[in-house]
C-alpha positions as CSV (number, residue, x, y, z in Angstrom):
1,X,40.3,7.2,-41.9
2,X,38.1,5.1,-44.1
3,X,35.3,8.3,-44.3
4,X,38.1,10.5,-45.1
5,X,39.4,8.7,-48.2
6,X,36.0,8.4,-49.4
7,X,35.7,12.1,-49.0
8,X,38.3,12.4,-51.5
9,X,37.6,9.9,-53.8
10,X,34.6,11.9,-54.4
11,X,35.8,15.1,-54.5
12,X,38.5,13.7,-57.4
13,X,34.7,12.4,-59.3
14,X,32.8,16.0,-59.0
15,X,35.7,17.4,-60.3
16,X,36.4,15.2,-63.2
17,X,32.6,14.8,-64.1
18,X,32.8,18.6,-64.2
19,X,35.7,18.6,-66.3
20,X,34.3,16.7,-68.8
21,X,31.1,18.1,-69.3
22,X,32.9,22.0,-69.5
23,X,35.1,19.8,-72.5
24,X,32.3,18.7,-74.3
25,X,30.1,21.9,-73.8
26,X,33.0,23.6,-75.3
27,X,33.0,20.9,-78.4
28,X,29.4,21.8,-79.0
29,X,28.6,24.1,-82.5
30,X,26.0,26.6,-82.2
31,X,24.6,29.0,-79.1
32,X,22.2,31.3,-78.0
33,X,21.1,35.1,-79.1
34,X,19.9,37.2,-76.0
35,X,18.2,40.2,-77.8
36,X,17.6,43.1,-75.2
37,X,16.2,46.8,-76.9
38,X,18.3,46.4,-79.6
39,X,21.3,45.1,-78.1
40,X,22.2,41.0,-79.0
41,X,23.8,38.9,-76.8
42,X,25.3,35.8,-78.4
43,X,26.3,32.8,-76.1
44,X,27.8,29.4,-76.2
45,X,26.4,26.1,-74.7
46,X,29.3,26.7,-72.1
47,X,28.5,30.4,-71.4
48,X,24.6,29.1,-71.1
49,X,25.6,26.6,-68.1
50,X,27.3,29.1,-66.6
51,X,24.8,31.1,-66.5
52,X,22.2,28.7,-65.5
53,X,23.7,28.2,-62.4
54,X,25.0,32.0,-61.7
55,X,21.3,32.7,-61.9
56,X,20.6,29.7,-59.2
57,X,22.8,31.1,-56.8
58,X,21.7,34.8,-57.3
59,X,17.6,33.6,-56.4
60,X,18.9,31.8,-53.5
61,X,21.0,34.7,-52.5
62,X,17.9,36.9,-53.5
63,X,16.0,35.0,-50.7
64,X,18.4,35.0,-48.1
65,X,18.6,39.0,-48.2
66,X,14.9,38.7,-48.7
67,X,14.7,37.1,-44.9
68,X,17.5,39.4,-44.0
69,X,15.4,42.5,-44.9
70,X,12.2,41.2,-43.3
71,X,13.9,40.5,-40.3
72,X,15.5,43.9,-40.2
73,X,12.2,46.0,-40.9
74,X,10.6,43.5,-37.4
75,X,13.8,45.0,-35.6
76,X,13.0,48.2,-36.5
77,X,9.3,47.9,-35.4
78,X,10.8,46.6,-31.6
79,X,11.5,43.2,-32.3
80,X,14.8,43.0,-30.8
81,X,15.5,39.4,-31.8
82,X,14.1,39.3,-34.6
83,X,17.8,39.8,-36.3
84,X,19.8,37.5,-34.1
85,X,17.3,35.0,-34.5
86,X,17.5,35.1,-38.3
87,X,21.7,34.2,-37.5
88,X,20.6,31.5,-35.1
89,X,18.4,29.7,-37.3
90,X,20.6,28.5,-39.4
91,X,23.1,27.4,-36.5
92,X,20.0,25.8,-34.8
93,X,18.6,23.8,-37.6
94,X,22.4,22.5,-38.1
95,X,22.5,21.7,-34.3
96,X,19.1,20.3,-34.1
97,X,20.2,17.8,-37.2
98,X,23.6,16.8,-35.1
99,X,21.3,16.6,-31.6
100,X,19.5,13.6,-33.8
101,X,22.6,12.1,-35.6
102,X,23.8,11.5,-32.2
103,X,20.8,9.7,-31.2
104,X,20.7,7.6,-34.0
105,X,23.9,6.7,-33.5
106,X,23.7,5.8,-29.7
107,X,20.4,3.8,-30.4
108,X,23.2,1.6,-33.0
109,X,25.6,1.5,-30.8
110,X,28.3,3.8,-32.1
111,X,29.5,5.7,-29.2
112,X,32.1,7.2,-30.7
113,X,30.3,9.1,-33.3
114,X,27.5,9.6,-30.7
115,X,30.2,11.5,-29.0
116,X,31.5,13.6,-32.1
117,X,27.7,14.7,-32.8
118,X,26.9,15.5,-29.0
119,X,29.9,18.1,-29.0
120,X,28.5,19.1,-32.4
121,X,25.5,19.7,-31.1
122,X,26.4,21.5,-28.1
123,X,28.2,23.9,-29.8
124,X,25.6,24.9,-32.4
125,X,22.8,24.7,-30.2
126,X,23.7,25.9,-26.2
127,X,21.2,23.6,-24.9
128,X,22.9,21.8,-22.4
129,X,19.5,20.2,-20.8
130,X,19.7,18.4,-24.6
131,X,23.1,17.9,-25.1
132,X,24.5,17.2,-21.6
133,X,22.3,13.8,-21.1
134,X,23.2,12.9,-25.3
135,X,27.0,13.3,-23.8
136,X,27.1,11.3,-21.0
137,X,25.4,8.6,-22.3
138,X,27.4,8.1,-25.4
139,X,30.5,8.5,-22.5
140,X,29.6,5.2,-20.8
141,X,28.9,3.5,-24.2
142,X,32.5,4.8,-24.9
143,X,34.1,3.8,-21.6
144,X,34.4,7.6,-20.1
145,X,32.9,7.5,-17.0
146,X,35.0,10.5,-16.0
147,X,33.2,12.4,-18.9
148,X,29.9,10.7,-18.0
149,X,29.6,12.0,-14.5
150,X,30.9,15.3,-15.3
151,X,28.3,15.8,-17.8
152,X,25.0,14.3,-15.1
153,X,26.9,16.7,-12.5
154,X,26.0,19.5,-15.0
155,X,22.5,18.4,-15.3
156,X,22.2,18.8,-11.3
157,X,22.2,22.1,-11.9
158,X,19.1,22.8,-13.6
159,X,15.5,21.8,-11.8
160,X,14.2,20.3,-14.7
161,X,17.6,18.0,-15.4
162,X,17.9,17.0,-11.6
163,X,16.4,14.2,-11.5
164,X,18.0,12.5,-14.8
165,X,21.6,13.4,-12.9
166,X,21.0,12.2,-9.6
167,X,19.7,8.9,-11.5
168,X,22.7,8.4,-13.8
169,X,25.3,9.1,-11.1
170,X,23.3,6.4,-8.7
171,X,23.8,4.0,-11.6
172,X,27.6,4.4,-12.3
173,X,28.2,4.2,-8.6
174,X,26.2,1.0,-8.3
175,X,28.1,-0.5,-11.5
176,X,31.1,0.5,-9.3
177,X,29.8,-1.3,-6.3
178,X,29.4,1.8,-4.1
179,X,26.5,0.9,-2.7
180,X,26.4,3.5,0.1
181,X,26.8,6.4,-2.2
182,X,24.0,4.8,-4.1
183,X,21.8,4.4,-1.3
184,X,22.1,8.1,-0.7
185,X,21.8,8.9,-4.4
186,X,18.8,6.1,-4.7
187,X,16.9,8.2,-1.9
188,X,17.4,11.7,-3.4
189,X,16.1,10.5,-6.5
190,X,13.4,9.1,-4.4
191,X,12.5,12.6,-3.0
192,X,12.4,14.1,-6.8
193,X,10.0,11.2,-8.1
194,X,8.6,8.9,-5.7
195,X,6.5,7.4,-8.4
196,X,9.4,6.2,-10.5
197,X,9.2,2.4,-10.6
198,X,12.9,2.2,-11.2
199,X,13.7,4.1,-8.5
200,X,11.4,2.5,-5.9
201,X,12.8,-1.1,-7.0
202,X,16.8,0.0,-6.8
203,X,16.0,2.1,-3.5
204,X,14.0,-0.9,-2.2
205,X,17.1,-3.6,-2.9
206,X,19.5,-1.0,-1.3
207,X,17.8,-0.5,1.8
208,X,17.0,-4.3,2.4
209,X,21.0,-5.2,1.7
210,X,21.6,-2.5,4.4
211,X,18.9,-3.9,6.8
212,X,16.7,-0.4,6.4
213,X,13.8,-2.3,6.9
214,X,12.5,0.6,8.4
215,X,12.9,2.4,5.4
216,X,12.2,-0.5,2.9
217,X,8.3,-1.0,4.4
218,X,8.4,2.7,3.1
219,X,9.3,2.6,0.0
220,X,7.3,-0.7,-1.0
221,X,4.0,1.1,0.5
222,X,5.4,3.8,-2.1
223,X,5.1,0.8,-4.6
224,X,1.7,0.2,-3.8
225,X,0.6,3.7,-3.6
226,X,2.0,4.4,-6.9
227,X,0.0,1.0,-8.5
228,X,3.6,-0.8,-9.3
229,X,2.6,-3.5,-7.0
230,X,-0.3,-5.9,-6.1
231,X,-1.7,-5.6,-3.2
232,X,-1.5,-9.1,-2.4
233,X,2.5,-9.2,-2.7
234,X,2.5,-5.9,-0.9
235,X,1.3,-7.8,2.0
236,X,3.9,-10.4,1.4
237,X,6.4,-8.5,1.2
238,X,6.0,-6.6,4.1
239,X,5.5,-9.4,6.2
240,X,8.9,-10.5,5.0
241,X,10.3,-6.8,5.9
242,X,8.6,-6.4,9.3
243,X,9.9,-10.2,9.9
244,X,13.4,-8.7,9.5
245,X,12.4,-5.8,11.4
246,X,11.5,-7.9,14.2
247,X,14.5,-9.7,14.0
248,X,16.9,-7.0,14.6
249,X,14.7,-5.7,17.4
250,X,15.3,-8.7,19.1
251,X,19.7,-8.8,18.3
252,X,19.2,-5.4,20.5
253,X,17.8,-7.1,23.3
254,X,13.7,-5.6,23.0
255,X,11.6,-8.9,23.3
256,X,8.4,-7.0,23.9
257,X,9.0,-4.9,20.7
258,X,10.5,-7.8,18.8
259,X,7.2,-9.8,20.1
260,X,5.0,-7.3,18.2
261,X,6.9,-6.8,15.2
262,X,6.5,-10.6,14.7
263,X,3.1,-11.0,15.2
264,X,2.5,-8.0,12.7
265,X,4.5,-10.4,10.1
266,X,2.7,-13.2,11.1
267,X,-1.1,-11.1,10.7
268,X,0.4,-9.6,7.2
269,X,1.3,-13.2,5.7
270,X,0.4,-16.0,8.1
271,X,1.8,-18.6,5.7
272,X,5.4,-17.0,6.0
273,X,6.7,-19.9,8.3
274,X,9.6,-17.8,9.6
275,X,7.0,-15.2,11.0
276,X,4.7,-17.7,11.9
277,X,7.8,-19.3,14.2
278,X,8.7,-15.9,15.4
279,X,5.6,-15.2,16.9
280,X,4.7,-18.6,18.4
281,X,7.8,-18.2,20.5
282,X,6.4,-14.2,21.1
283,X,3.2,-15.9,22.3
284,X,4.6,-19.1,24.5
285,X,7.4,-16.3,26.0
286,X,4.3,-14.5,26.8
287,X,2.5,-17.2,28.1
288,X,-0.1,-17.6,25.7
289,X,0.0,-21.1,24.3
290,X,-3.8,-20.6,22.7
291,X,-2.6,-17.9,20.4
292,X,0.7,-19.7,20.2
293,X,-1.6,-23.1,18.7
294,X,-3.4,-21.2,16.7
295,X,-1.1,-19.1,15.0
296,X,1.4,-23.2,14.2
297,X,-1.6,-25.1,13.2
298,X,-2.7,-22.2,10.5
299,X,0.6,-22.2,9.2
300,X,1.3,-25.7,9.4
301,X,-2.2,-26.3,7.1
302,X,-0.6,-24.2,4.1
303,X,3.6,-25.2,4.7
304,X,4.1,-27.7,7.0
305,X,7.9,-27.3,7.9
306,X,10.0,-29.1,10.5
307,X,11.0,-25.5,12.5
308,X,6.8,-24.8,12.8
309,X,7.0,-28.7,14.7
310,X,9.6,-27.7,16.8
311,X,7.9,-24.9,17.7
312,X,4.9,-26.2,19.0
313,X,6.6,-28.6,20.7
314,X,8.1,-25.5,22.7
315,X,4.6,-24.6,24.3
316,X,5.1,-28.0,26.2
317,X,8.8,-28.6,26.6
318,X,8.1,-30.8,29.9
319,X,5.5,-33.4,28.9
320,X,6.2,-37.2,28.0
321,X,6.0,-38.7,24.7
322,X,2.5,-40.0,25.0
323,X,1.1,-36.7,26.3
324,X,3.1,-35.2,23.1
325,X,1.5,-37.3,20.4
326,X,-1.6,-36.6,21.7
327,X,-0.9,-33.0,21.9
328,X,0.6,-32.9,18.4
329,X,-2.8,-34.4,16.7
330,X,-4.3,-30.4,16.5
331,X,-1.1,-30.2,14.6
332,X,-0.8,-33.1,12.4
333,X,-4.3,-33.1,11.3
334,X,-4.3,-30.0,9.2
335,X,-2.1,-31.7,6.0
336,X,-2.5,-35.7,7.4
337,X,-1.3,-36.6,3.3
338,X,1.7,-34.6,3.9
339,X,5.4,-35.3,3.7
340,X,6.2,-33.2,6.5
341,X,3.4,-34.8,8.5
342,X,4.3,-38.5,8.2
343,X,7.7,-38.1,9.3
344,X,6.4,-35.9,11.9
345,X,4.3,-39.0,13.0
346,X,7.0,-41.6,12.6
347,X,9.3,-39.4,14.9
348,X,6.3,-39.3,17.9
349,X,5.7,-42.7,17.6
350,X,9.4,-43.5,17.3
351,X,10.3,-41.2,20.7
352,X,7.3,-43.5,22.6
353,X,8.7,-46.7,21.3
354,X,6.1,-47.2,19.5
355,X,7.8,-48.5,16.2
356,X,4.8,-50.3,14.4
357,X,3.0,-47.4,14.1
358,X,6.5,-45.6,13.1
359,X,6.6,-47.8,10.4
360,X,2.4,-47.5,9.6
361,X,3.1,-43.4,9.7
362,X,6.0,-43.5,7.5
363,X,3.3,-45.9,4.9
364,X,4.5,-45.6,0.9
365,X,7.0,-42.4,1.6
366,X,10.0,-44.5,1.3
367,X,8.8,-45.5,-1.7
368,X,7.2,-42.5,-3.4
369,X,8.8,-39.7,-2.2
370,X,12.2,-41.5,-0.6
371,X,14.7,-38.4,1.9
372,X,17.5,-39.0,3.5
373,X,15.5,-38.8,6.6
374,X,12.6,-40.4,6.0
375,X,14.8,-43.5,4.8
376,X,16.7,-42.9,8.3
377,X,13.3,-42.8,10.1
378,X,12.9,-46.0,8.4
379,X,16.5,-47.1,9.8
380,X,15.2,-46.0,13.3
381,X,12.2,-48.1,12.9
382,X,13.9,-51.2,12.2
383,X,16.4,-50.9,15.2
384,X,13.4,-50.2,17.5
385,X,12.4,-53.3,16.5
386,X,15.2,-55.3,16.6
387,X,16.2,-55.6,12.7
388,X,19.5,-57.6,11.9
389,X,22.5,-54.5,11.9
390,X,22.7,-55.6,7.7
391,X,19.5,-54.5,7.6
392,X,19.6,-50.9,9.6
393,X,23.2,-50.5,7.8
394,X,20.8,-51.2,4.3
395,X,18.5,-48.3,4.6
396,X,21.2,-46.1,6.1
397,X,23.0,-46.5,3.1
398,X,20.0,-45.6,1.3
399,X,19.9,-42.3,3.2
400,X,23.5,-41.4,2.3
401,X,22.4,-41.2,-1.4
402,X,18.8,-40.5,-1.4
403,X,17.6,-36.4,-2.0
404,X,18.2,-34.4,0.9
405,X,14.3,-32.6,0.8
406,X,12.7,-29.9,0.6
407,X,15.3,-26.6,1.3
408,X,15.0,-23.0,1.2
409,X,15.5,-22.5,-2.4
410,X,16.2,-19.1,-4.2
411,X,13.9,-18.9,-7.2
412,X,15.8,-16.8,-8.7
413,X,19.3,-18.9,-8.9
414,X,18.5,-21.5,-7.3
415,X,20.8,-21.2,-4.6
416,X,20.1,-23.5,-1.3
417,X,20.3,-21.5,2.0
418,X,20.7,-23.9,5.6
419,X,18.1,-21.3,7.1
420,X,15.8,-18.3,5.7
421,X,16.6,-14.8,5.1
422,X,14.8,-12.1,3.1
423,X,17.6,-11.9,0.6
424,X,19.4,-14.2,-1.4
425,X,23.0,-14.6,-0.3
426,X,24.1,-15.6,-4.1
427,X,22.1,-13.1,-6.1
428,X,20.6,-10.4,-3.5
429,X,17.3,-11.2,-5.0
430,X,14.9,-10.0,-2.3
431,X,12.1,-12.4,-1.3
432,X,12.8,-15.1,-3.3
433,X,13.3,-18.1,-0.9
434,X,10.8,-20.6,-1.3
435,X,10.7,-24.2,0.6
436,X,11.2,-26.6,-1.9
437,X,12.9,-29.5,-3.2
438,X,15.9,-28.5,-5.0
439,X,16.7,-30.3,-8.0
440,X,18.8,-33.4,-9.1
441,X,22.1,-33.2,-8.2
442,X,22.2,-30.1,-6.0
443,X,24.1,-29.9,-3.2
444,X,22.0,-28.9,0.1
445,X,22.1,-29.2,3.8
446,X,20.5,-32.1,5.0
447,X,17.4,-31.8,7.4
448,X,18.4,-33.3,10.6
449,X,17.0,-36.1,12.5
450,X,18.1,-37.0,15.7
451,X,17.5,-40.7,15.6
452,X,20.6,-41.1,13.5
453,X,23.6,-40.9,16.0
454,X,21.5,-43.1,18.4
455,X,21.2,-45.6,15.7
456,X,24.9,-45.2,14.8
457,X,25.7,-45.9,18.2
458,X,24.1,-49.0,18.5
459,X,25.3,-50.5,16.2
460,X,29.0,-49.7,17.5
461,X,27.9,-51.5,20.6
462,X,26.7,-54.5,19.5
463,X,27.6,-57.9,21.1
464,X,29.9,-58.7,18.0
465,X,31.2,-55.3,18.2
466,X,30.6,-54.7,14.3
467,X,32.8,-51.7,12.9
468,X,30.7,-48.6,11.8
469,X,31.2,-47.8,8.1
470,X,32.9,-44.2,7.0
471,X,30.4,-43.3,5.3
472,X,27.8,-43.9,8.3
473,X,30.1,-42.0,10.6
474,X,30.1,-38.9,8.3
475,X,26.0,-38.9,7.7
476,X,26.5,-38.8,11.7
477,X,28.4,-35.9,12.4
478,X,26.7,-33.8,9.3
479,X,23.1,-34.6,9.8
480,X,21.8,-32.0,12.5
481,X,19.6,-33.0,15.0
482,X,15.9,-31.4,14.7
483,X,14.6,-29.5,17.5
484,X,12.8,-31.1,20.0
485,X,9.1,-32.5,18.9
């Protein structure tokens, strides 16, 4: 509306400009003579403009039939374009100069006129491998998906325009959250280009969200092939993939295979705990408690993590506790400074009575790096030996409010998981879990320890019956106990 009026605002100028400069040519005195063999030709300023610009258009219409004739004498001599391209010329430079309106205009954002100068263009020009793709992306800046995949179905048509139409439909149907068309659509743009970086990541996400893993350790040694991914995160990630693998092997009831699958996880990244547990339990299930110790202990020495304990514990479920503290020294010596290792320690020494050395295990933790179990360790220790109830009741109140610990943590979003998976369940991220403290004021499941609804118990059966507080009882029912050490 607004480009129309200004259209006719300045056709009203021209026209008065012109106006008044024929009214004051006419007001001029005086002319020109024009003296031709003998004839004179006398002419006023006004008759002289005219003229000027008669004699303008008659050179420019001199050249055009100039072209005209050139291009007819080629057809004559067997060019049998020559004439029809002099016609299209014109029509193309026009449709070439709408093709890069359009463009511009998408590249700022104005759909709408990206629109108006994509039709231009198509009509002037009949290239639809140009004007098809200009069309349906100024579509879905406009809204039109209709439009939009009408116009990347048209560019399936053509060999060259494939690729770009199998890629734009795979993107409106993930925007619609059709995933399984888009994993279809994701894998025959794979086939066209299977060096596309874009392609390899959103076939990659698809096929892990579907459990492909089969299919995903293909595409990500596509990745690697095509130099889009280190070869160092390669093997992580495919650790993570045949960990998956292995997983599902095993939901179908095929320990042997499952068994192998996990140990090619563990050999790809052996500081990927969840591998690392998988095949212990494929080595003890075997029989093999030497590859079973090895394969904890490595692990343990770069993450120690409570389910690697509970593991090794597994390739001995029958000894005592002494016989398992002695055991677990192959285990515990590999991070003796760590976290994970003193309460490790505490719990040994706390399941063979032994509380001192509970309490000489746990050392500065409690201070440094205070948990809600290591502060219940602490409770456990007190009890064992024989600590007023005030005093257990003290540091299980501390427990209640201290930071749960370390939790798999999406680096990503940040989202705390009670177990790990090799996608996010907030944000689909894939390998992004890390073990790690989450921060302040997060919300996470706690890491069980078993001592707690012993030590609860106790206390409800004291001589002078004292009542268990609330918010003891709850910490009782939600803490977990840890598998066995």
């Amino acid at each position: 509306m607004i480009l129309s009026l200004i259209k006719i605002l300045l056709f009203v100028v021209v026209v008065t400009a012109l106006t008044f400069g024929a009214t004051q040519l006419m007001d001029v005195s005086g002319g020109a003579t024009i003296a031709i063999a003998g004839l004179e030709i006398t002419l006023s300023p006004l008759q002289l403009a005219f003229g000027f610009v008669a004699l303008i258009v008659l050179v420019w219409l001199s050249l055009k039939l100039l072209k005209f004739l050139v291009a007819a004498f080629k057809f004559l001599n067997g060019d049998e374009t020559a004439i029809s391209r002099y016609f299209d010329r014109n029509r193309e430079k026009k449709g070439y100069e709408a093709l890069a309106e359009g463009m511009m205009a998408l590249a700022s954002g104005e759909g709408h006129l990206a629109m108006t100068k994509a039709q231009r263009a198509d009509k002037l020009l009949k290239q639809p491998r140009l004007t098809n793709l200009l069309t349906a992306q100024a579509a879905e800046m406009t809204g039109d998906t209709q439009k939009a995949e009408a116009a990347y179905k048209t560019l399936l048509e053509d060999d060259k325009t494939r690729f770009v139409g199998v890629r734009g439909i795979m993107k409106q149907k993930l925007a619609a959250g059709d995933t399984d068309t888009a994993l279809k659509l994701a894998e025959k743009a794979f086939a066209l280009k299977p060096k596309h970086a874009e392609t390899q990541d959103v076939l990659l996400k698809l096929q892990a969200d579907k459990s492909d893993w089969t299919g995903a350790r293909a595409t990500l040694g596509a990745k690697l092939k095509a130099g889009h991914l280190p070869r160092d995160v390669h093997k992580r990630r495919d650790a993570v993939l045949a960990l998956s693998e292995a997983k599902e092997i095993l939901d179908d009831g095929k320990s042997i295979e499952a068994r192998e699958a996990a140990i090619e996880a563990n050999r790809l990244s052996p500081d990927l705990i969840p591998a690392a547990v998988m095949a212990a339990r494929g080595y003890i299930e075997a029989g093999n408690a030497r590859y079973a110790t090895r394969v904890l202990t490595k692990t343990w020495a770069a993450t120690p993590h409570p389910d690697l304990a509970a593991a090794f514990a597994e390739i001995v479920p029958d000894e005592t506790p002494a016989a398992r503290l002695k055991r677990f020294k192959a285990l515990v010596k590999q991070a003796p400074d760590h976290p994970e290792t003193k309460m490790l320690l505490a719990e040994l020494h706390i399941a063979a009575e032994d509380f001192p050395a509970a309490k000489r295990a746990l050392g500065d933790l409690i201070d440094v790096d205070p948990s809600s179990r290591s502060l219940t360790l602490m409770a456990a220790t007190e009890r064992g030996q024989g600590a007023d109830d005030i005093v257990v009741r003290g540091w299980l109140a501390r427990a209640l409010t201290a930071p749960r610990g370390p939790q798999w943590v999406c680096d990503t979003c940040g989202h705390i998981h009670p177990a790990w998976a090799p996608t996010c369940d907030n944000c689909k991220s894939f390998d992004t879990l890390a073990w790690k403290t989450p921060p302040a004021g997060e919300v996470a499941m706690p890491s069980g320890v078993e001592m707690l609804p012993l030590i609860v118990g106790q206390i409800a059966d004291t001589s002078d019956e004292a009542e268990v507080t609330d918010a003891e009882v709850v910490d009782a029912e939600v803490v977990a106990p840890n598998d066995d050490k």
